[in-house]
LOVO-294314 format. One line per field, with one value per atom (N, C-alpha, C): z, x, y; residue number from 1; atom name. Coordinates in steps of 0.02 Angstrom, whole numbers, plus 32768, in hexadecimal, padded with zeros to 4 digits. Example, Ala and Ser with C-alpha at 12.3 -4.5 7.8 and 13.67 -1.06 7.14 Angstrom:
2
pz: [8186|8186|8186|8162|8165|818A]
px: [8294|8267|8294|8282|82AC|8285]
py: [7EE4|7F1F|7F5B|7F90|7FCB|8002]
num: [1|1|1|2|2|2]
atome: [N|CA|C|N|CA|C]
This chain:
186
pz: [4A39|4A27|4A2D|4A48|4A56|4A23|4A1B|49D1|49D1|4A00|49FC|49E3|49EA|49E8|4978|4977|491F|490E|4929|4900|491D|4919|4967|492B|4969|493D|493A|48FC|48E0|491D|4906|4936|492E|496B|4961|4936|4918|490C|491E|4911|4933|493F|4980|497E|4962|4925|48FA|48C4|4880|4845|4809|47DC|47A9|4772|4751|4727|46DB|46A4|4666|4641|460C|45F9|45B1|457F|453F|4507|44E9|44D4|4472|446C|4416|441F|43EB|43DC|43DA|43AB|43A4|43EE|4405|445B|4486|4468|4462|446D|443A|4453|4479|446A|44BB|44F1|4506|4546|4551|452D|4529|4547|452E|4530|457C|458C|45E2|460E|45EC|462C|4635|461A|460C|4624|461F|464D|468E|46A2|46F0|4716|46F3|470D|4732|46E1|46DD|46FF|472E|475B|47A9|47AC|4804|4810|483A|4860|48A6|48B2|4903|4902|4918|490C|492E|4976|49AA|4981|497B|497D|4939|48FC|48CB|48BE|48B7|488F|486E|4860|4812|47DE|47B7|4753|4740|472E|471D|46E0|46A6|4663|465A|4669|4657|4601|45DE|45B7|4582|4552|454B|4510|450A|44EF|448C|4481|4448|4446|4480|4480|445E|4423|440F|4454|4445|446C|4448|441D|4404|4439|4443|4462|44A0|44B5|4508|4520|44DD|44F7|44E5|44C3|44C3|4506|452B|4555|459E|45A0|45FD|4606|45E6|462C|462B|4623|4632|466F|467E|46B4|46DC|4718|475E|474C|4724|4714|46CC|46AF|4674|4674|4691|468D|466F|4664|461E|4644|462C|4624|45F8|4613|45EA|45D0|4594|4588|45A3|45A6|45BC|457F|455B|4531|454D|451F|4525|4521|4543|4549|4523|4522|44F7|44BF|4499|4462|4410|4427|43F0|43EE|4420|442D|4439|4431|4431|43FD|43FE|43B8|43BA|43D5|43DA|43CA|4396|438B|43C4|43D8|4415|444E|4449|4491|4488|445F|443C|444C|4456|4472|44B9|44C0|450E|4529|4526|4528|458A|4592|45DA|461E|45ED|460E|463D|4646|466D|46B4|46B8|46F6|471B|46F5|4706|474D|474B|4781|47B0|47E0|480E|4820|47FC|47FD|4821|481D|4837|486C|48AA|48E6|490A|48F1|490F|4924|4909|4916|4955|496D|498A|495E|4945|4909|48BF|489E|4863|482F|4816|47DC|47AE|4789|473D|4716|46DD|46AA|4658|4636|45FC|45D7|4599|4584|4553|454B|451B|4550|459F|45C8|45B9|45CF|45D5|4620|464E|4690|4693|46AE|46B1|46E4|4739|476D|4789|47C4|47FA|4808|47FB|4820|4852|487B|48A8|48E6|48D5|492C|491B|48E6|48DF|4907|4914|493E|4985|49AE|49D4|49F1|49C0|49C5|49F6|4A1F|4A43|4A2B|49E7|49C0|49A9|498A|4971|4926|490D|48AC|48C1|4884|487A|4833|4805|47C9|47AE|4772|4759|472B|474E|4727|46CF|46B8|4672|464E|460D|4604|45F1|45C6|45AE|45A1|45E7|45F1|463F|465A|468A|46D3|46CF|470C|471F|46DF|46EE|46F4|46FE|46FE|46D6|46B7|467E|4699|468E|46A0|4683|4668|4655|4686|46CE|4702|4733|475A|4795|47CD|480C|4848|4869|486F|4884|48BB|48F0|491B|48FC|48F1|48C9|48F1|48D7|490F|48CF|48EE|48BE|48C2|48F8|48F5|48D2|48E0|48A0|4855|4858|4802|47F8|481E|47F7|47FA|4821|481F|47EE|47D5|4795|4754|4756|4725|471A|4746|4745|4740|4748|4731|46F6|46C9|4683|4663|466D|4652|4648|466B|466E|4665|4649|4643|467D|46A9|46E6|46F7|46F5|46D6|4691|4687|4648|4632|45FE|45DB|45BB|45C5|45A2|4559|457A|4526|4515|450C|4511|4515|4549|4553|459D|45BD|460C|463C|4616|4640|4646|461C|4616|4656|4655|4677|46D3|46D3|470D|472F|46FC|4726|472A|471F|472C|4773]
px: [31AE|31A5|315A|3150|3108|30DF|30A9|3079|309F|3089|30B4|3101|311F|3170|3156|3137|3132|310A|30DC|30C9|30AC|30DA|30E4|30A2|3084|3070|307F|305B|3075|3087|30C1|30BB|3083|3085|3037|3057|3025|3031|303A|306A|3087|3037|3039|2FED|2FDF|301B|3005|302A|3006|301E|2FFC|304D|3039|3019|2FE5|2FBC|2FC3|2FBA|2FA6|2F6D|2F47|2F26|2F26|2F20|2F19|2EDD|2EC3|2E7E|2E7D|2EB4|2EB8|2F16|2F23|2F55|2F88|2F75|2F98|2FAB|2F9E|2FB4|2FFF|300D|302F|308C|308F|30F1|30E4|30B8|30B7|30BD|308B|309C|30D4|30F4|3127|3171|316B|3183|317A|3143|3126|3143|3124|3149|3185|31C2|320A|3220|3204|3212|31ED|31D0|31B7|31F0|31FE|321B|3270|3287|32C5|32D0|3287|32AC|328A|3267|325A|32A2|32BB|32F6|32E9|32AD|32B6|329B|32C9|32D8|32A7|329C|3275|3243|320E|31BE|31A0|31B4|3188|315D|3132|30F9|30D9|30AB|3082|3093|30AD|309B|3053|3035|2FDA|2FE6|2FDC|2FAF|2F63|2F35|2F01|2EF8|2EC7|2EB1|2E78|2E63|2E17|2E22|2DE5|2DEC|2E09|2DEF|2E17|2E6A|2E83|2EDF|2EDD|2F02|2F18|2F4E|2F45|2F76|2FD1|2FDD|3018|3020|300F|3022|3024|3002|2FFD|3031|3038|3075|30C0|30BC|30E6|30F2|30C8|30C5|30CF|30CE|30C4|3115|3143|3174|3192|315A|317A|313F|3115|30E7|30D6|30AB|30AC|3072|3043|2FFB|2FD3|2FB4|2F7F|2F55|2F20|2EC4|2EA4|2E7B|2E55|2E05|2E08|2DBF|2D98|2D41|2D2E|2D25|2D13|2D17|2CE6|2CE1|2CC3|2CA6|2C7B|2C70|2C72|2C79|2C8C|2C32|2C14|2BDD|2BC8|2BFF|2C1A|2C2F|2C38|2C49|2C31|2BF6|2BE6|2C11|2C33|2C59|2CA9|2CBF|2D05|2D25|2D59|2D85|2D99|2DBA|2DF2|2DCB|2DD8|2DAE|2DB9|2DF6|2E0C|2DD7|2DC1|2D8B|2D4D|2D35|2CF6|2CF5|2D0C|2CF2|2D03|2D35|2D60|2D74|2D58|2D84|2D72|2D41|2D36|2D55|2D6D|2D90|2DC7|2DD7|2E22|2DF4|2DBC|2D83|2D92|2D9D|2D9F|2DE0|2E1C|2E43|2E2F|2DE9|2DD0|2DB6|2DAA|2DA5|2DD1|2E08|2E40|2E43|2E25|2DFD|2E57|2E7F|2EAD|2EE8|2EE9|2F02|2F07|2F2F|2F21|2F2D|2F5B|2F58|2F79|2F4A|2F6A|2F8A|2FB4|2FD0|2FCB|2F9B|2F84|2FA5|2FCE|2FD5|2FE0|2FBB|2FA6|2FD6|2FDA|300B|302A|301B|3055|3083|307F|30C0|30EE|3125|3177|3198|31AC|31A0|31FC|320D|3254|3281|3240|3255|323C|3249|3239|31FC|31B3|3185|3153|3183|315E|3143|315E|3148|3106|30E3|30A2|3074|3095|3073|306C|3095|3082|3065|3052|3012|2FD7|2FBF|2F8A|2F43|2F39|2EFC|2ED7|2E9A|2E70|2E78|2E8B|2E90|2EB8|2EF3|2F1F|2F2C|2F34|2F3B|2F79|2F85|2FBA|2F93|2FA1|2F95|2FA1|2F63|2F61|2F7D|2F94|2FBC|2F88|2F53|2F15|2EE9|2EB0|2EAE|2ED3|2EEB|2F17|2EE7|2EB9|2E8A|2E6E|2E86|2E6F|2EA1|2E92|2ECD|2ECF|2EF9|2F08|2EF6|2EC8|2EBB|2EFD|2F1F|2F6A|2F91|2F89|2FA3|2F86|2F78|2F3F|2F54|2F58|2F53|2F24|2EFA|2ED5|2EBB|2E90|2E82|2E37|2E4B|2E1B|2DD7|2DA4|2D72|2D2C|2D0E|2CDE|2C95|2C80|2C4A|2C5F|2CA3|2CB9|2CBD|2CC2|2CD3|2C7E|2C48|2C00|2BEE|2BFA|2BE9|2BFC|2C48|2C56|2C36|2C26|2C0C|2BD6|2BA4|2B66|2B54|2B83|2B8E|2B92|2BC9|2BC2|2BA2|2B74|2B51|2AF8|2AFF|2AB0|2AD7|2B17|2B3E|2B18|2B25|2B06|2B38|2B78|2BB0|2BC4|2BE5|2BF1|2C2D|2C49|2C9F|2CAE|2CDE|2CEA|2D0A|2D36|2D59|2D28|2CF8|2CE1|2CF2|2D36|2D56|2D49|2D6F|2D89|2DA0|2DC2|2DE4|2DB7|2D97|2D52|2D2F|2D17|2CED|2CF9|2D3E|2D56|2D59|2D79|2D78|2D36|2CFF|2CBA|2CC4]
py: [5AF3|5B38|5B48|5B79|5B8D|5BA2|5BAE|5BD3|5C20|5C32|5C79|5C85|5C63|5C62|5C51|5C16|5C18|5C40|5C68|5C8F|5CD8|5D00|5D31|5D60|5D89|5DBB|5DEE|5E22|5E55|5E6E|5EAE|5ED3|5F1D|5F3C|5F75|5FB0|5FB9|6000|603E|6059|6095|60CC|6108|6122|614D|616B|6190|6186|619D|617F|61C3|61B7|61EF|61CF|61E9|61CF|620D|61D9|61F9|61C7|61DF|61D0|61C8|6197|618C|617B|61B1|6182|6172|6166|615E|6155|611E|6123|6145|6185|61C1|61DC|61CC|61EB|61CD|617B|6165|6171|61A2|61AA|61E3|620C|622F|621A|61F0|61C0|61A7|6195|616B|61AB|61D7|620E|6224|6234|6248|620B|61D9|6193|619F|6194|61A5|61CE|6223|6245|6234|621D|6224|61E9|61C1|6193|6190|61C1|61E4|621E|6245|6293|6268|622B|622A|620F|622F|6236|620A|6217|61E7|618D|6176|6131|6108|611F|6108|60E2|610B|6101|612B|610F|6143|6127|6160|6160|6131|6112|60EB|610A|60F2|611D|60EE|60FF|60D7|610C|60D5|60ED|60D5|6106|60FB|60E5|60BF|60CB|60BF|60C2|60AB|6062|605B|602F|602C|607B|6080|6085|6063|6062|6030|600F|5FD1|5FB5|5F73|5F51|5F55|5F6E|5F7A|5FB7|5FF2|6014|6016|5FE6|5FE2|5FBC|5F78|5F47|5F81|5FB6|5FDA|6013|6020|603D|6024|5FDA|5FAE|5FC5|5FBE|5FC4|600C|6036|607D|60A0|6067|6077|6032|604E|6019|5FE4|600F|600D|6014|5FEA|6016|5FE4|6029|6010|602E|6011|6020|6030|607B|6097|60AA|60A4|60B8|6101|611A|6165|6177|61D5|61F0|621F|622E|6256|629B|62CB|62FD|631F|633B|6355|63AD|63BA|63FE|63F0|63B5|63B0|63D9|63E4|6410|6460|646F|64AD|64AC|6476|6461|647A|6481|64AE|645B|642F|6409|63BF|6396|6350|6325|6322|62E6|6307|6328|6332|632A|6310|62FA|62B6|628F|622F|6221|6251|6229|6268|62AE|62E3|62FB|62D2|62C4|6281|6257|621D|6231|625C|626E|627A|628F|6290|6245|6210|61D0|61D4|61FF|620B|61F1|622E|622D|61DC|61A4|6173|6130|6156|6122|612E|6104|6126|60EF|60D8|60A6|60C3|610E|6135|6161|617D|61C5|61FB|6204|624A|6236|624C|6249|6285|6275|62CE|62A1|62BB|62B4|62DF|62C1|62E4|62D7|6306|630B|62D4|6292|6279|62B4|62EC|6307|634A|632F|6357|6336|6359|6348|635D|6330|6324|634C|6375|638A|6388|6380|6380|6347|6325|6307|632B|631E|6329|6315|62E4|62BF|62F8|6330|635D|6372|6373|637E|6359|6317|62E1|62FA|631B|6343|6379|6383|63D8|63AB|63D4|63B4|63E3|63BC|63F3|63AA|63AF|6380|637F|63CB|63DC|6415|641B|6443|642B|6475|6469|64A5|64A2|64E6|64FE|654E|6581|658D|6594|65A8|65E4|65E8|6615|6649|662F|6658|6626|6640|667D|667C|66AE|66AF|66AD|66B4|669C|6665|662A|65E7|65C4|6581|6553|6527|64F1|64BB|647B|6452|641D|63F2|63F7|63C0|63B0|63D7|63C0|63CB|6390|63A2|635D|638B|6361|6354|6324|630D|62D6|62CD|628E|626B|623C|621D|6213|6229|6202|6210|61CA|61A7|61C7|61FC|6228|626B|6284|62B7|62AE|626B|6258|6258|622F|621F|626C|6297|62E2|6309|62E7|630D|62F3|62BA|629F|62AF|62B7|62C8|6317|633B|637F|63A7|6366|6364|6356|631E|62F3|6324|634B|6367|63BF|63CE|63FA|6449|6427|644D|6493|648B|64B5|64BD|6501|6522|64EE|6507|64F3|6533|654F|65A2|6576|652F|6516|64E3|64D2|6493|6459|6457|641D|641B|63E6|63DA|6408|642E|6467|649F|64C8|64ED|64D2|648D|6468|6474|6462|6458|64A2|64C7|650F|6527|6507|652C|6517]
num: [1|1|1|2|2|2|3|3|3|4|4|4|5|5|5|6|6|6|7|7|7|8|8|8|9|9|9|10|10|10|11|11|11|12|12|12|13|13|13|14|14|14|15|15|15|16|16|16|17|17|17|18|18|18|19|19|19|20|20|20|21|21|21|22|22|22|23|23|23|24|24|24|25|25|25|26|26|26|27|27|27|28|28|28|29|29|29|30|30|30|31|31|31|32|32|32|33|33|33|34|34|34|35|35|35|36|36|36|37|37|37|38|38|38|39|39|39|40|40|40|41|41|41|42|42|42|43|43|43|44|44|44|45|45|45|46|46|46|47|47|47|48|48|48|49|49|49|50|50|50|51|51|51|52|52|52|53|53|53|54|54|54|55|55|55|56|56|56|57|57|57|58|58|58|59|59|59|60|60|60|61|61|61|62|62|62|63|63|63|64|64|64|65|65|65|66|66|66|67|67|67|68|68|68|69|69|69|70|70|70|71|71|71|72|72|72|73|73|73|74|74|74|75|75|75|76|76|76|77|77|77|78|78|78|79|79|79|80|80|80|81|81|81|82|82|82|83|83|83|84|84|84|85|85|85|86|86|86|87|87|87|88|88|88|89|89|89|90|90|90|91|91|91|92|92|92|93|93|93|94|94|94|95|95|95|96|96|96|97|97|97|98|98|98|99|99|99|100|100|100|101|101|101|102|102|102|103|103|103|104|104|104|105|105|105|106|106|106|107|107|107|108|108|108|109|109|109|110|110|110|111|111|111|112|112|112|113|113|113|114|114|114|115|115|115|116|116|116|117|117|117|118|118|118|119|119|119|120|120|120|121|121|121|122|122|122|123|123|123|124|124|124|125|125|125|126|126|126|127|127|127|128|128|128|129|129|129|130|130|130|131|131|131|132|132|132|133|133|133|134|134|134|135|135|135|136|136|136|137|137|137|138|138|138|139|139|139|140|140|140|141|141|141|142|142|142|143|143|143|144|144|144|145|145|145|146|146|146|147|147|147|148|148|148|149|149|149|150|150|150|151|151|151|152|152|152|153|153|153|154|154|154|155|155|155|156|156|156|157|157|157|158|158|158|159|159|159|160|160|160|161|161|161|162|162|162|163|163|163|164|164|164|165|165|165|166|166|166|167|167|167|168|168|168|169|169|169|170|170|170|171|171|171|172|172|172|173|173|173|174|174|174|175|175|175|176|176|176|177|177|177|178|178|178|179|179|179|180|180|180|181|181|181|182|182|182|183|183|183|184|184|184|185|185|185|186|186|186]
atome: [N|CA|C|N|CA|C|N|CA|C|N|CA|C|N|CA|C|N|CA|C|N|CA|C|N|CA|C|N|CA|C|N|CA|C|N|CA|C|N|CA|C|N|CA|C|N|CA|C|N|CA|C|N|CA|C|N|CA|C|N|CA|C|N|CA|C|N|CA|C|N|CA|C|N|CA|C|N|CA|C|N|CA|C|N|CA|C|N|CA|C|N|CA|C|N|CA|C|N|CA|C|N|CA|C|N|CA|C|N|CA|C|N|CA|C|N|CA|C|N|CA|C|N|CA|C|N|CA|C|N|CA|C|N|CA|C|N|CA|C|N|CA|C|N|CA|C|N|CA|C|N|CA|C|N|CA|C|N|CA|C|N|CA|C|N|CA|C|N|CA|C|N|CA|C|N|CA|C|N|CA|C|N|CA|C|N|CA|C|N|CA|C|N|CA|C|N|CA|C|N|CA|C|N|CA|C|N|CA|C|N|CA|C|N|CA|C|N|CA|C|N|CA|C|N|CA|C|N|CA|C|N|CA|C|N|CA|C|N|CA|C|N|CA|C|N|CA|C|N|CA|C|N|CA|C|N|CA|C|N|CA|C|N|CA|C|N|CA|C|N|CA|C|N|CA|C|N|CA|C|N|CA|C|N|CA|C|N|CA|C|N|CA|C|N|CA|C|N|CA|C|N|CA|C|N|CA|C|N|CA|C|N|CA|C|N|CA|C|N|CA|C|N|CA|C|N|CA|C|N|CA|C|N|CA|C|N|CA|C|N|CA|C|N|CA|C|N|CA|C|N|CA|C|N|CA|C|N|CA|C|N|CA|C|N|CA|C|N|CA|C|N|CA|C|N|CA|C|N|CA|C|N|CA|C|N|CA|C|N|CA|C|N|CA|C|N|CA|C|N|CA|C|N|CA|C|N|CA|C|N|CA|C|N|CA|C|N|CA|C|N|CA|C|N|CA|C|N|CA|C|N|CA|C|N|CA|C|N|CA|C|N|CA|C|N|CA|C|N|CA|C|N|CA|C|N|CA|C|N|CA|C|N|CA|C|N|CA|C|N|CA|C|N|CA|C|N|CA|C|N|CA|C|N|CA|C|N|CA|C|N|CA|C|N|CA|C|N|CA|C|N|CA|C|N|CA|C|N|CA|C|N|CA|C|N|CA|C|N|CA|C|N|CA|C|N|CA|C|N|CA|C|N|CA|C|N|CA|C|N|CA|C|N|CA|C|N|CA|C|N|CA|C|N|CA|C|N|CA|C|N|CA|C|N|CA|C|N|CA|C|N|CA|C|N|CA|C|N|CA|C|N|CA|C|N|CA|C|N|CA|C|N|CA|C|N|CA|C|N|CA|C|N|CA|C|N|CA|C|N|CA|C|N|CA|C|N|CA|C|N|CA|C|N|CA|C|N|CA|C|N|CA|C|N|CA|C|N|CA|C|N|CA|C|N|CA|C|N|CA|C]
């Protein structure tokens, strides 16, 4: 028997993969919730997608070992502080309320749909993977001229992410919420 035949390797990863992100416990049965549905509406058998849970290092390992077999993936990043934090209504965007920027990072990809751990997935949304766009996001309810960073299609690339980072970081753009989404729609 050959080396290969005992110990074949992985197989690759599919070239696009839906991602959520976790940065505190409490985030937890949500995810759990989002995984479940994504898993339970892709309909096409072929070739799906990655499920990747990002998450930081404040995840306990109880919840992560609670989380591996409802996803492909969970890596662990580091946070991103929130640079607007003094103007945030919302506490969870005050330590990590910038880490979901980390997306653009997963350069292993071709597209990724990020979404928020407290969605509820109802359809098959693998055709998003086909838009031939770089960022596509959904429309906000209010204010009705922006859009919701909780769902965003994206092509990852590693001079857009240090650009975003470095954007925030010297807050070179506004935040109307002083969160991510503020940020992004500048």
């Amino acid at each position: 028997m050959s080396a290969d035949a005992e110990h074949p390797s992985p197989a690759p990863l599919p070239s696009c993969a839906f991602v959520t992100l976790i940065t505190t416990d409490s985030f937890g049965p949500g995810a759990r919730v989002l995984l479940h549905s994504l898993q339970s509406t892709m309909t096409t058998a072929t070739s799906k997608p990655a499920t990747i849970l990002l998450v930081t290092p404040q995840v306990t390992e109880g919840i992560r070992k609670g989380l591996r077999g409802l996803c492909d993936d969970i890596i662990e990043v580091q946070p991103i502080p929130n640079p607007y934090a003094a103007e945030t209504h919302v506490g969870g965007w005050v330590d990590s309320g910038f880490t979901k920027l980390r997306i653009w990072e997963l350069i292993k990809f071709e597209r990724v749909v990020y979404l928020d751990a407290d969605c509820l997935v109802l359809e098959d949304l693998q055709e998003l993977f086909a838009l031939d766009v770089d960022f596509a996001a959904a429309p906000d309810v209010f204010p009705p001229d922006r859009f919701n960073a909780g769902v965003l299609l994206v092509r990852p690339n590693l001079v857009l992410f240090n650009g975003l980072v470095q954007q925030a970081s010297t807050r070179a753009l506004p935040s109307y919420d002083g969160g991510d989404t503020g940020f992004l729609n500048a």
